[in-house]
N, C-alpha and C positions, 0 to 999 in steps of 0.2 A: 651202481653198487655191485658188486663182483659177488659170485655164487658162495663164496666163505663168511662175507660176512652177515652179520646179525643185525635186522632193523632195528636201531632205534627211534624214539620217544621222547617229545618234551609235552609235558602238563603242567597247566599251573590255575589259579584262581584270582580272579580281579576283583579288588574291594574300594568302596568308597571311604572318605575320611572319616565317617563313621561305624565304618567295620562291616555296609552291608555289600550284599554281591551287586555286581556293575554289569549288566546284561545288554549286548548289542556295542559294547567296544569292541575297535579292531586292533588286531593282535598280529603280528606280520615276524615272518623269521624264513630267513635268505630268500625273500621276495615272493613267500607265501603268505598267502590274508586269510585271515579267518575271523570272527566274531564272535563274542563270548555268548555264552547261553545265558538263560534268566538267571541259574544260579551261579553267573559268573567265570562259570571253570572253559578253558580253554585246550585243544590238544592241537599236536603236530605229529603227525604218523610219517613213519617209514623214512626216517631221515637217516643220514650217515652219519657214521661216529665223526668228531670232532667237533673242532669251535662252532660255535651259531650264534648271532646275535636276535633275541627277542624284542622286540620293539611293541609297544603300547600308546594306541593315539586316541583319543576321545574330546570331543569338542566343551569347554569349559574346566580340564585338568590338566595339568602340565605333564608334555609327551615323558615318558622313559626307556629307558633301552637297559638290556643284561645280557651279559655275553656267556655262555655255557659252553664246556667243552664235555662231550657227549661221550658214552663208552659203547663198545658194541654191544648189542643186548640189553641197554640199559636203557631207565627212564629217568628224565629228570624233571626238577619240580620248581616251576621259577613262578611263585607269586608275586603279585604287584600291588601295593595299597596305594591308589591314587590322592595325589593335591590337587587340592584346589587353585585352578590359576589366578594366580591375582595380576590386575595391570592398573595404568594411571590413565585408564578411559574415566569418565563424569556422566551418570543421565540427571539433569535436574530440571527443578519447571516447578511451574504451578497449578493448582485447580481451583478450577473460579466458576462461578455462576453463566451459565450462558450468555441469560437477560440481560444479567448487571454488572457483570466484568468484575463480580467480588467475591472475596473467598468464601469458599461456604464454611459457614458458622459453627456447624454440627461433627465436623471433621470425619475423617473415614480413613482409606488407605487409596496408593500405589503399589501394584502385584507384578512383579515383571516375573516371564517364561523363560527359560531360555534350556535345550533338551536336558541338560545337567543336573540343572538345580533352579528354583524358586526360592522368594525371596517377596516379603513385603514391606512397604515403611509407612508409621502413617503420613499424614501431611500434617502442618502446622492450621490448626483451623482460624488463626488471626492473619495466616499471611497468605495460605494454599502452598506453603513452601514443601516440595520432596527432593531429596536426593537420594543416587545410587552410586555409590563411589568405589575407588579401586577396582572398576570392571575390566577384563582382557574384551581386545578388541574384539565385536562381530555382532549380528544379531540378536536383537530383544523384542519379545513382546511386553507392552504394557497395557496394563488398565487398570479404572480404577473401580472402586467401591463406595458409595457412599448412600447410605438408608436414605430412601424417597426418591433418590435421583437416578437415571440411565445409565449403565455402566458405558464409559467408551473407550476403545483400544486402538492401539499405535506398536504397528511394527518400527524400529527402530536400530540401521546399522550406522556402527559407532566405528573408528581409526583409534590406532595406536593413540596417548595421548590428546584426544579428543573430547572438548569439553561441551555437549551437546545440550542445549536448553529445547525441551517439549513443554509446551505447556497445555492443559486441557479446558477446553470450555464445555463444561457437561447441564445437560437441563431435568429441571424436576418431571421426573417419571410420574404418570397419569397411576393411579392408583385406584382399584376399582373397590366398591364398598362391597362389605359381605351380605351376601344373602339373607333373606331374610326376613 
């Protein structure tokens, strides 16, 4: 940058599909990275006027990029509301009884992690049947929930179009009587 001219400034804020701030995204513009704060907002100090491309990557939203062309002296303001990635991965499976290799009766859920976003379904309690469908490819955690019984979890990475059957055998958790 030569003695005349004026730094400029790119700021902008990152939102989720539901309009809240997206904190710990990375944020990169002409091969600098940066990370959004808790409340989303992002900066670029001391750049040169002209074009920049912004780029926004976060694992479970589909990447974006915006291109700005900068004035001297000036700031610009390039928000981003992040999607949702959707892809044609599948987690499905069953949850069954330990002992008896049958579904449990009383039904409960499927809770999968994944840094982005959570997501639960229950299972069918005639068949132990759960699905997670239209997932982009990468890791999950799962586990389940089911009243009287031991939760148990399952990290789980999935490929492009991968249709991955997990099934659970979970056992009746020992339950202590109250005092008394």
């Amino acid at each position: 940058m030569s003695e005349t001219e004026v730094e400029t400034r790119i700021t902008g804020q990152v939102i989720d599909e539901r309009g809240r701030p997206v904190g710990g995204a990375t944020v990169a513009c002409n091969g600098a990275k940066t990370k959004t704060l808790f409340n989303g907002t992002y900066k670029f100090d001391d750049l040169e006027p002209g074009p920049h491309v912004v780029e926004i990557a976060l694992e479970g939203y589909r990447s974006q990029s915006r291109q700005v062309d900068t004035e001297e002296g000036g700031e610009s303001i390039i928000d981003f509301h992040l999607e949702t990635e959707t892809g044609d991965t599948r987690i499905y499976g069953y949850v069954l009884e330990e002992e008896t290799g049958e579904p449990i009766r009383t039904g409960g859920s499927v809770y999968m992690f994944r840094l982005t976003f959570n997501r639960n379904v229950p299972f069918d309690p005639e068949t132990g049947f759960f699905e997670f469908a239209d997932l982009p490819p990468g890791t999950y955690s799962l586990w389940t929930s089911v009243l009287e019984y031991d939760d148990e979890k399952k990290t789980v990475t999935v490929e492009e179009g991968e249709d991955r059957r997990e099934d659970f055998f979970i056992r009746r958790g020992f339950i202590e009587p109250p005092l008394g």
